[in-house]
C-alpha positions as CSV (number, residue, x, y, z in Angstrom):
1,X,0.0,0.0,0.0
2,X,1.1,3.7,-0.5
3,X,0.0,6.3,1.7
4,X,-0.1,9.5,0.4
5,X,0.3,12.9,2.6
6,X,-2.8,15.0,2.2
7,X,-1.3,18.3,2.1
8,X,2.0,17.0,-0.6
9,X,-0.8,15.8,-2.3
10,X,-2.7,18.9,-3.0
11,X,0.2,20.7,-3.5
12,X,1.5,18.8,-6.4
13,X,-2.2,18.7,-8.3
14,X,-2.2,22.3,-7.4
15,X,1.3,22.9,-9.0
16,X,0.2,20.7,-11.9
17,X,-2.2,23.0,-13.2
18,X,-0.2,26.2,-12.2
19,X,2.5,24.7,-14.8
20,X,0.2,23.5,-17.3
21,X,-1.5,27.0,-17.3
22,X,2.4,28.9,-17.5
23,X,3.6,26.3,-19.8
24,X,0.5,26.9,-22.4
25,X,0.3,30.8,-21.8
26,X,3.9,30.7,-22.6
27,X,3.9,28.7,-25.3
28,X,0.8,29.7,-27.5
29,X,2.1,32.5,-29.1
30,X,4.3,30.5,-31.0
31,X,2.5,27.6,-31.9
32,X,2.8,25.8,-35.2
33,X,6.0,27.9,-36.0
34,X,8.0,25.2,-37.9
35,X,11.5,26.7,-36.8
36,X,13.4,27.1,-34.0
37,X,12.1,29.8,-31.3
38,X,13.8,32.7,-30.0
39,X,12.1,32.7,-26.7
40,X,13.4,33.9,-23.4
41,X,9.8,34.7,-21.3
42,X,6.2,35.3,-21.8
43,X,5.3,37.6,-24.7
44,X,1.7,38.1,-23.0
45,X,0.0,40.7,-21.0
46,X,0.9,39.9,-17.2
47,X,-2.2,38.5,-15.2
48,X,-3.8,37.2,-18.7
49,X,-3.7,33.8,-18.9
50,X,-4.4,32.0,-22.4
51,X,-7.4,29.8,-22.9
52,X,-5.9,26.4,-24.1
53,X,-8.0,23.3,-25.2
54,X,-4.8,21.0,-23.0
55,X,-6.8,22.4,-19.6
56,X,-10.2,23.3,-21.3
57,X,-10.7,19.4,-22.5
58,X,-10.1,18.1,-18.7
59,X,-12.7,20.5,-17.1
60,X,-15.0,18.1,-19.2
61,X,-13.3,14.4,-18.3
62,X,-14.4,15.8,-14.9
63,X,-17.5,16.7,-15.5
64,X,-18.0,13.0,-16.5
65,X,-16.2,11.7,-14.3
66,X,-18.5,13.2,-11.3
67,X,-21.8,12.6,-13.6
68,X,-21.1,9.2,-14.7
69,X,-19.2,7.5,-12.4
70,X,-15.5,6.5,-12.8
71,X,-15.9,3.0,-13.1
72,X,-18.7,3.1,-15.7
73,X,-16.6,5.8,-17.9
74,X,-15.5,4.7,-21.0
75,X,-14.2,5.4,-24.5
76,X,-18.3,5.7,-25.4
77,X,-18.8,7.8,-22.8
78,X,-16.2,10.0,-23.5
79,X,-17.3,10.3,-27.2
80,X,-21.0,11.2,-26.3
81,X,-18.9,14.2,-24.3
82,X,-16.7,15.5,-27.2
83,X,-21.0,15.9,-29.4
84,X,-21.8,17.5,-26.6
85,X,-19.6,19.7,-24.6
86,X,-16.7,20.2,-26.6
87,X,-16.7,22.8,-29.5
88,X,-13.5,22.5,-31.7
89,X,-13.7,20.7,-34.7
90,X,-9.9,21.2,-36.1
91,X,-7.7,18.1,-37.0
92,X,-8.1,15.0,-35.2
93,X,-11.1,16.3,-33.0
94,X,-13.2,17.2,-36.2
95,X,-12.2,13.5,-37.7
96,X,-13.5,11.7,-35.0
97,X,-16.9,13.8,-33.9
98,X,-17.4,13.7,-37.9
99,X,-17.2,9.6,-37.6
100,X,-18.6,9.5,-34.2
101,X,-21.7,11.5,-36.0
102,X,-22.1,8.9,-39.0
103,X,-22.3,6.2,-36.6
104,X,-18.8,5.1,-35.7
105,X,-18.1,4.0,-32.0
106,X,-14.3,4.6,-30.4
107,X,-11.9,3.7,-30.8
108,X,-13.3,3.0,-34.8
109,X,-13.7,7.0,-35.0
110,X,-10.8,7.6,-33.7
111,X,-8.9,5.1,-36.2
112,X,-10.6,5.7,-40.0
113,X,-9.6,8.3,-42.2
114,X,-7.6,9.7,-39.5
115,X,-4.7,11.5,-40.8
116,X,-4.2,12.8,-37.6
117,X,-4.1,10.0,-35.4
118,X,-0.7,10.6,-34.7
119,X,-1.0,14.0,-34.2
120,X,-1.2,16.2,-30.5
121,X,-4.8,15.9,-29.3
122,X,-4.7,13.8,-26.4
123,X,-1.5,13.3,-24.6
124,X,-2.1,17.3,-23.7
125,X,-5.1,16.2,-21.7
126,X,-3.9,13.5,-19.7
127,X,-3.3,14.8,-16.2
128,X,-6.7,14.8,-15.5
129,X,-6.3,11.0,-15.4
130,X,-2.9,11.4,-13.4
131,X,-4.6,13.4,-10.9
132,X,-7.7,11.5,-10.2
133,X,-5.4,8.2,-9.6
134,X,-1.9,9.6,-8.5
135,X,0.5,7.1,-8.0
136,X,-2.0,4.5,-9.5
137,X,-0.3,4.2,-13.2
138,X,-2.0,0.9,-13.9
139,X,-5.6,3.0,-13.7
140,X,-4.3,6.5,-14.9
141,X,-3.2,4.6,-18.2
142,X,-6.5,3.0,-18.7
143,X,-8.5,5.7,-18.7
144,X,-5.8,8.0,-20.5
145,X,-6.5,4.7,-23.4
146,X,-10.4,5.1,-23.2
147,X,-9.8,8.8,-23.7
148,X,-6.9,9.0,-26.3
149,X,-8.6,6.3,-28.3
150,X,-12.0,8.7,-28.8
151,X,-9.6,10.8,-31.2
152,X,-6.7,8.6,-31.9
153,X,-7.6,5.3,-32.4
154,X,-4.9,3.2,-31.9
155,X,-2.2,5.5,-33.3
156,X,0.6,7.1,-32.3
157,X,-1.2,10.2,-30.1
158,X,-2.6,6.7,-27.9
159,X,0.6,5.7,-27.5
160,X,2.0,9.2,-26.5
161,X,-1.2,10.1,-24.4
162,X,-0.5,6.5,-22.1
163,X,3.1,7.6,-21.9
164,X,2.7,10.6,-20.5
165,X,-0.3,9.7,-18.3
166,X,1.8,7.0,-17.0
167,X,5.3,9.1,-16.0
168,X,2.8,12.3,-14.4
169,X,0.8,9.2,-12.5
170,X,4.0,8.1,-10.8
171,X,5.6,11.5,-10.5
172,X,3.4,11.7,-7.5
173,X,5.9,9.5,-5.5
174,X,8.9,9.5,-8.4
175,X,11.4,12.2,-8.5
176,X,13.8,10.4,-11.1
177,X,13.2,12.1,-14.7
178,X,15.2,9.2,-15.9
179,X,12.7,6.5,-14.3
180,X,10.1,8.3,-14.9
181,X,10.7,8.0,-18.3
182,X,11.6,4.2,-18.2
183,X,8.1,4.0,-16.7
184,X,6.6,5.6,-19.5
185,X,8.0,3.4,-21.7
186,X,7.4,0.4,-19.9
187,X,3.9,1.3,-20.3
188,X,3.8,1.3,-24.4
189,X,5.1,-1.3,-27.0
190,X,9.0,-1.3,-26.8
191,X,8.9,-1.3,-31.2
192,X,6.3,1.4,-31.6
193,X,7.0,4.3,-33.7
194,X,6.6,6.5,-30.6
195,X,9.4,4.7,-28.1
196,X,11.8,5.2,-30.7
197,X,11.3,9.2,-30.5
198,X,11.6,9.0,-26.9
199,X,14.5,6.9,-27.0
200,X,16.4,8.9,-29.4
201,X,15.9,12.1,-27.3
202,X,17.7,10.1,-24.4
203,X,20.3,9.2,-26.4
204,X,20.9,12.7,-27.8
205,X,21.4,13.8,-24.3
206,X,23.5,11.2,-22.8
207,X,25.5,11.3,-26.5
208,X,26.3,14.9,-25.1
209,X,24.7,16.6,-28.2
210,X,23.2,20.2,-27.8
211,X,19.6,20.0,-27.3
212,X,19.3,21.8,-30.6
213,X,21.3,19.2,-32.3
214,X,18.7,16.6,-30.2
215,X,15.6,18.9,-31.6
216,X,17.1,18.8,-35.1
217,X,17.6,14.6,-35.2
218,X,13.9,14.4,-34.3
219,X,12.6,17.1,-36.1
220,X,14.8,15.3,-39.7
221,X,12.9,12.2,-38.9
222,X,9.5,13.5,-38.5
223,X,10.2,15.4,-41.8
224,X,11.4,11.7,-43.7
225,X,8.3,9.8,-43.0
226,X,5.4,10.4,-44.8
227,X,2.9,9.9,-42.3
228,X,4.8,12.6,-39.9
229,X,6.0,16.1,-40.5
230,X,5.2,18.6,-38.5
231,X,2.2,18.8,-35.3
232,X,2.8,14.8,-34.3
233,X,3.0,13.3,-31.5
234,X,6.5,11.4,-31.4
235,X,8.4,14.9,-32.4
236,X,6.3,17.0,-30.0
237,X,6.2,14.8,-27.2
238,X,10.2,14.7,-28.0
239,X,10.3,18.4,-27.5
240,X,9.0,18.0,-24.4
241,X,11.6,15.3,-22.8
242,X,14.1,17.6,-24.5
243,X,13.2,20.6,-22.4
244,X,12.9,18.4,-19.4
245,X,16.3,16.4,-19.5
246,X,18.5,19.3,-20.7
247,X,16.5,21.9,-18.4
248,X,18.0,19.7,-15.5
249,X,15.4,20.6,-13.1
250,X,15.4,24.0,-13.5
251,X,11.8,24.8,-14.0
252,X,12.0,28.2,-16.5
253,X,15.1,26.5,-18.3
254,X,13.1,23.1,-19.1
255,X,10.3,25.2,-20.2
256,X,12.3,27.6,-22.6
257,X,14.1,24.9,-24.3
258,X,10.8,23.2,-24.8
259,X,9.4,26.3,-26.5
260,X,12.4,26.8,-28.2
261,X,12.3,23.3,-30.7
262,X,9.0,24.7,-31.7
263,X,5.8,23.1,-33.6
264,X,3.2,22.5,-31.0
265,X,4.7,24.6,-28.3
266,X,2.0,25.5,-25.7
267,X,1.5,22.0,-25.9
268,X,4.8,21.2,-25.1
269,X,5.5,23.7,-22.5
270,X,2.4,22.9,-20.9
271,X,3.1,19.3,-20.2
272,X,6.6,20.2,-19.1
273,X,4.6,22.4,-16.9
274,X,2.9,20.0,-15.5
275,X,5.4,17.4,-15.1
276,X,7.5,19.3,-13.1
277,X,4.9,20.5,-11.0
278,X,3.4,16.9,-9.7
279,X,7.2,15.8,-9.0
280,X,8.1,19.1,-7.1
281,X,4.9,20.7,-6.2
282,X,5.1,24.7,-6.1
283,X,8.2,25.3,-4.7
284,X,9.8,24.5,-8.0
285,X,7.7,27.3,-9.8
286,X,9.2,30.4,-9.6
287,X,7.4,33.2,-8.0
288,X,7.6,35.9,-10.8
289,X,6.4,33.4,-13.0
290,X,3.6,32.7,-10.6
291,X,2.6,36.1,-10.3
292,X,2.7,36.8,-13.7
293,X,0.3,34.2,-14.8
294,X,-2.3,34.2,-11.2
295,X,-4.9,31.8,-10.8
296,X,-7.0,31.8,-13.5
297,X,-8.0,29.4,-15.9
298,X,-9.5,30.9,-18.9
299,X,-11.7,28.6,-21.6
300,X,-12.5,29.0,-25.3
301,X,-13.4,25.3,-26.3
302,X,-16.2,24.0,-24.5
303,X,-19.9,25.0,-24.1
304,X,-21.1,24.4,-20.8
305,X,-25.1,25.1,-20.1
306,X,-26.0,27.6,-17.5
307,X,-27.6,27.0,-14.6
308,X,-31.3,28.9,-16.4
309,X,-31.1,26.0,-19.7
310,X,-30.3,22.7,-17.6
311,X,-30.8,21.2,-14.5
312,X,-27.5,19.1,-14.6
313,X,-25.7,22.5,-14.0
314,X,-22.2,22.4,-13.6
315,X,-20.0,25.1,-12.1
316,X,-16.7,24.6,-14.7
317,X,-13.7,25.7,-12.3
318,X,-12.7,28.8,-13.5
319,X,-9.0,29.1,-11.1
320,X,-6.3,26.2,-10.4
321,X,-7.4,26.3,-7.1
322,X,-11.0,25.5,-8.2
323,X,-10.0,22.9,-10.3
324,X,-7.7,21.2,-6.9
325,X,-10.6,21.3,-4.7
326,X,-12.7,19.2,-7.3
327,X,-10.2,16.5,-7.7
328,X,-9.5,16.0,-4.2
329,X,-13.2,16.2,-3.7
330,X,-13.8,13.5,-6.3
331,X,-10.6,11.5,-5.4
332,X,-12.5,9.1,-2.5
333,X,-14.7,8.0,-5.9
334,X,-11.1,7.2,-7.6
335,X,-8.6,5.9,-5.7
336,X,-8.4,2.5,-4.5
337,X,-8.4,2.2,-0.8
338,X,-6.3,-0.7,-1.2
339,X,-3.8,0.5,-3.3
340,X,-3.7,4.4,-2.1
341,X,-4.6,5.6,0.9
342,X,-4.8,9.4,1.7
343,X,-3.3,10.4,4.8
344,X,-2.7,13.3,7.6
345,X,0.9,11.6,8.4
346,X,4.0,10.8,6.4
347,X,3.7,10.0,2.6
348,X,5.0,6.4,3.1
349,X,6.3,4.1,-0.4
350,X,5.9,0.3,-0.6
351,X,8.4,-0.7,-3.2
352,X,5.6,-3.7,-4.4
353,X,3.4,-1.4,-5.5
354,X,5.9,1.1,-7.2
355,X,7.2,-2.1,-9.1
356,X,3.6,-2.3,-10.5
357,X,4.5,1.0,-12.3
358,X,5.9,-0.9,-14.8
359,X,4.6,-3.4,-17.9
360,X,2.1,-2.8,-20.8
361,X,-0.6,-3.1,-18.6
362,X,-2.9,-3.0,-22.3
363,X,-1.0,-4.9,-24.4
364,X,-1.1,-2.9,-27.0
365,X,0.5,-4.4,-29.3
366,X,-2.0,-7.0,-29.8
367,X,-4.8,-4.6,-30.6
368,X,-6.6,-4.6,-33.8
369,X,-6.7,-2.1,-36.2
370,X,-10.7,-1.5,-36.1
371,X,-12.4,-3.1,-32.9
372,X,-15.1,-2.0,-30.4
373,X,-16.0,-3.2,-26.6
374,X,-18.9,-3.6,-24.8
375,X,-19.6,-4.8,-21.4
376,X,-22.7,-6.0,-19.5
377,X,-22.2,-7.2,-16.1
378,X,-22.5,-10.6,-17.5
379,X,-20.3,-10.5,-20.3
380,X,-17.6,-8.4,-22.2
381,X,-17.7,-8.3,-25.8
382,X,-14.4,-7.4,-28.5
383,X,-15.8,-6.6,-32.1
384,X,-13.2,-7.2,-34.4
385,X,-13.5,-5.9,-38.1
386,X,-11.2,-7.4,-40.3
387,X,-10.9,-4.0,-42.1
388,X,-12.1,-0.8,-42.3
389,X,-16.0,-0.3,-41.5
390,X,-16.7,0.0,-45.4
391,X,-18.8,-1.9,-47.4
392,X,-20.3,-1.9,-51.1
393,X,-23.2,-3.4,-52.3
394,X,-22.8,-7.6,-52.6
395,X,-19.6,-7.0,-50.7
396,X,-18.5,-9.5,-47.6
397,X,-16.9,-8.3,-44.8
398,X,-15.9,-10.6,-41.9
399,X,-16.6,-9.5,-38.4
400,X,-14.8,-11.5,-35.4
401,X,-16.6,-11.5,-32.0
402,X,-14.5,-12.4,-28.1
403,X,-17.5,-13.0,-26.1
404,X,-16.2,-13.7,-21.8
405,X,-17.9,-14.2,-19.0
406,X,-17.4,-11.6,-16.2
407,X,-19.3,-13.9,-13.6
408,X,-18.3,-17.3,-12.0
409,X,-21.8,-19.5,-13.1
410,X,-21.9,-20.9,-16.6
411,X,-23.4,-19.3,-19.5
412,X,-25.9,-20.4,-21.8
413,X,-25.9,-18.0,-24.8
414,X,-27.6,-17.5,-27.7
415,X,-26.3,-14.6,-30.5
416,X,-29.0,-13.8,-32.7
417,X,-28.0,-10.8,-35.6
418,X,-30.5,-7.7,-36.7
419,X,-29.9,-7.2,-40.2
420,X,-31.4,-4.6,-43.1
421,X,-33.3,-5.6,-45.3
422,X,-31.3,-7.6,-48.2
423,X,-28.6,-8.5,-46.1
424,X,-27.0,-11.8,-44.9
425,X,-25.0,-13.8,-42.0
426,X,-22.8,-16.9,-42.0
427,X,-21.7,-18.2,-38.6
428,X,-18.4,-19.8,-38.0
429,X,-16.6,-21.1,-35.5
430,X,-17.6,-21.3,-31.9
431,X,-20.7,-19.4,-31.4
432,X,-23.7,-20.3,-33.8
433,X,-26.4,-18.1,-35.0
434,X,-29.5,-18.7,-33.1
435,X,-28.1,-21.5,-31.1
436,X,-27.4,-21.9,-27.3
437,X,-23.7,-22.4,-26.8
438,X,-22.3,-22.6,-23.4
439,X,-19.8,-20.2,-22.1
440,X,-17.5,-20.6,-19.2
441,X,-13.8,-20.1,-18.3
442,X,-11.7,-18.7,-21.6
443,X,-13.3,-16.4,-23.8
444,X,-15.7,-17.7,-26.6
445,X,-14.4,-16.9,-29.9
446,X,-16.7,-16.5,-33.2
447,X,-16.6,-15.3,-36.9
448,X,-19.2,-14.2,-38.9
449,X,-19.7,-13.4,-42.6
450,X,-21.9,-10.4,-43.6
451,X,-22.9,-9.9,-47.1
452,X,-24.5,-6.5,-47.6
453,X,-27.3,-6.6,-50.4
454,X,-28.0,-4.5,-53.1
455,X,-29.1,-1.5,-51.1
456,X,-26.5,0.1,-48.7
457,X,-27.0,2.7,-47.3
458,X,-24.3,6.0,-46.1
459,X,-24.7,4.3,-42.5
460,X,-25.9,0.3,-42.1
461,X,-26.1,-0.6,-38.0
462,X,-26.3,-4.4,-37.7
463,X,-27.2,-5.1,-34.4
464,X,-25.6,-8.4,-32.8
465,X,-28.2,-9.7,-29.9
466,X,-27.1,-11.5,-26.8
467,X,-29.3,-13.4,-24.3
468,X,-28.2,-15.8,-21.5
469,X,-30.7,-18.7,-20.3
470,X,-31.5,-18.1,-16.9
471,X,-31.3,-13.7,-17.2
472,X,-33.0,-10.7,-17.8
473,X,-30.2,-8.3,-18.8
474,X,-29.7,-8.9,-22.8
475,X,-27.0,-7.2,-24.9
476,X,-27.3,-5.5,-28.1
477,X,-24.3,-4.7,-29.5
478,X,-24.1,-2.3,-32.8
479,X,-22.1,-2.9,-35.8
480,X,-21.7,-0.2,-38.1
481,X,-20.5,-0.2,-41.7
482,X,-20.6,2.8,-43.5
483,X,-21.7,2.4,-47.2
């Protein structure tokens, strides 16, 4: 168990957001210049923050997170959010709400016809996650997937967004940049595109190389590969261990450099920001800097009712210190009491449960390419396309299904399928079509081939239907092909 000190603790989510909201104002003005910057301070009126979608995105994760419940949150959840609340439609954000509109579930919407999967969207939002399970990685990572994945699929800004969730999670009781790093890492597939980045920033720095020369090897291999360039992920969350490493805990140093390699830079300042902040708290921040920016947080993306046009009213926190007293108000619905404890005495470190930091806790690398999930309290259900969720009259497409049982009794299932009109099913494999099967212990595996008939239309929901002998919760489980 880890026992956290109450007072360290809101100091560091305190300091978070003070550096995330410095590290944005800082770095906005120069955002998407595709050079290096020649930046020694803010360029801003004093006392004006900027309004940045990095903070303005999380006021909404926690407005779902105290309406929904954290353990019923999920990529789905999420997604009905971003229709809702969230205005931007720019890049990978207008992608997935588009796709998300014509029917798509996460992380599907977040994966076709993305060009910017890879891009900056959602490992700029991920302390929210760190916050709400400090020192919990294993947890922090998960959601930071069911969030990253709304957007990003299964690209390269998921693997960046469960990086940096997972290093600002354990910064809460992890000091080392270096293992916090490792952690990150550990937490991602060791051959992905995005470790490389990472790990060629490291090696730039203990090569002894400039971190301009660091900023230019990243920036020369964002440039060669065609589904790169500029505003991505690997480069941008580079920029950001750059700054950190050769800032050398220096808080104003780690942020300047950051800003100085450019492209996304309130991004990258902002998460520097924040790093720093949960591993110090607010006696790293320096006080000009804290005067100069003040309290507020100012928002421009997100459309939040009034209390006169809906009675699920909710005050968005409009200062860091707001934004504190939320968390560690909705932190007893997060944290598990087994794990984390929150205490009046000593932070105190079991070495156990710091070890736990580590591993691929979502084995990523075995994650299809299109896939949805879906969970009753009986049963949790993988929907595996075997390409993208297109289809032309006469065409087959091939859907796989991973059907387990959450509970310890047997199941006796029977999958029946809702088609349109026209259109037709073959089962394979384990679980028939409109035949009990029993299912107990491993997963149930089936595979089923859909012929769409002559009419298709620009969005065709087949609806797979679930029922267990014995219950009265059934499952009906959407797939959607878009014509």
């Amino acid at each position: 168990m880890l026992k956290l000190n109450r007072n360290e603790l809101y100091d560091k989510i305190y300091a978070c957001w003070l550096g995330k909201n410095i590290g944005g104002t800082l770095g906005a003005p120069f955002e998407g210049k595709k050079k290096v910057i020649d930046c020694d301070g803010f360029t801003t009126e004093p006392g004006n923050p900027l309004p940045n979608d990095d903070l303005d995105l999380q006021l909404v994760w926690l407005k779902a997170v105290r309406e929904v419940g954290i353990r019923n949150l999920n990529a789905n959840i999420l997604g009905t959010y971003w229709l809702e609340y969230i205005v931007p439609c720019w890049n990978e954000y207008g992608i997935a709400k588009a796709n998300m509109k014509n029917g798509l579930m996460p992380p599907i919407a977040g994966q076709y016809d993305n060009v910017w999967k890879h891009s900056n969207g959602a490992w700029i939002r991920t302390e929210i996650w760190a916050n709400l399970f400090p020192a919990d990685v294993e947890m922090a990572v998960r959601y930071a997937f069911e969030d990253a994945c709304v957007d990003h699929g299964v690209g390269d800004g998921t693997h960046a967004a469960i990086f940096v969730a997972a290093m600002e999670s354990a910064a809460f009781v992890v000091n080392d940049l270096r293992e916090l790093i490792k952690i990150g890492l550990s937490n991602i597939p060791a051959d992905c595109r995005f470790a490389h980045y990472i790990n060629t920033a490291v090696e730039c720095y203990d090569a002894g190389l400039t971190w301009l020369e660091a900023r230019n090897k990243l920036t020369d291999m964002a440039l060669a590969d065609p589904e790169l360039g500029w505003f991505q992920a690997p480069t941008n969350v580079g920029y950001a261990i750059i700054g950190l490493l050769y800032g050398e805990g220096d808080f104003k140093e780690s942020m300047l450099i950051a800003c100085r390699c450019g492209d996304d830079t309130d991004c990258s300042c902002a998460t520097v920001g924040s790093i720093l902040g949960i591993m110090h708290g607010t006696a790293i921040i320096p006080e000009d800097w804290k005067a100069y920016i003040g309290d507020t947080i100012v928002t421009k993306c997100i459309n939040i009712p009034s209390a006169a046009s809906n009675r699920y009213y909710y005050t968005v926190p409009k200062t860091c210190t707001e934004f504190t007293d939320y968390i560690i108000d909705t932190l007893p619905l997060t944290l598990r009491s087994r794990v984390i404890q929150i205490t009046e005495g000593d932070t105190e470190l079991d070495e156990a449960v710091t070890q736990q930091f580590y591993g691929d806790k979502l084995d990523l690398t075995h994650k299809p390419e299109y896939f949805t999930v879906h969970e009753s309290p009986l049963l949790k259900v993988v929907v595996e396309y075997d390409s993208a969720p297109v289809i032309e009259p006469m065409e087959e497409k091939t859907i796989r299904l991973t059907v387990r049982n959450l509970l310890p009794s047997q199941r006796i299932l029977t999958c029946r399928w809702i088609l349109p009109e026209g259109w037709k099913v073959e089962g394979r494999r384990t679980i028939p079509i409109n035949r009990r099967v029993m299912v107990a212990g491993p997963a149930k595996e089936a595979e089923y081939r859909i012929t769409a008939g002559e009419q298709v239309e620009a969005c065709n929901r087949l609806v797979v239907e679930l029922t267990c002998d014995g219950q009265h919760d059934v499952m009906y489980i959407p797939v959607v092909l878009l014509g």
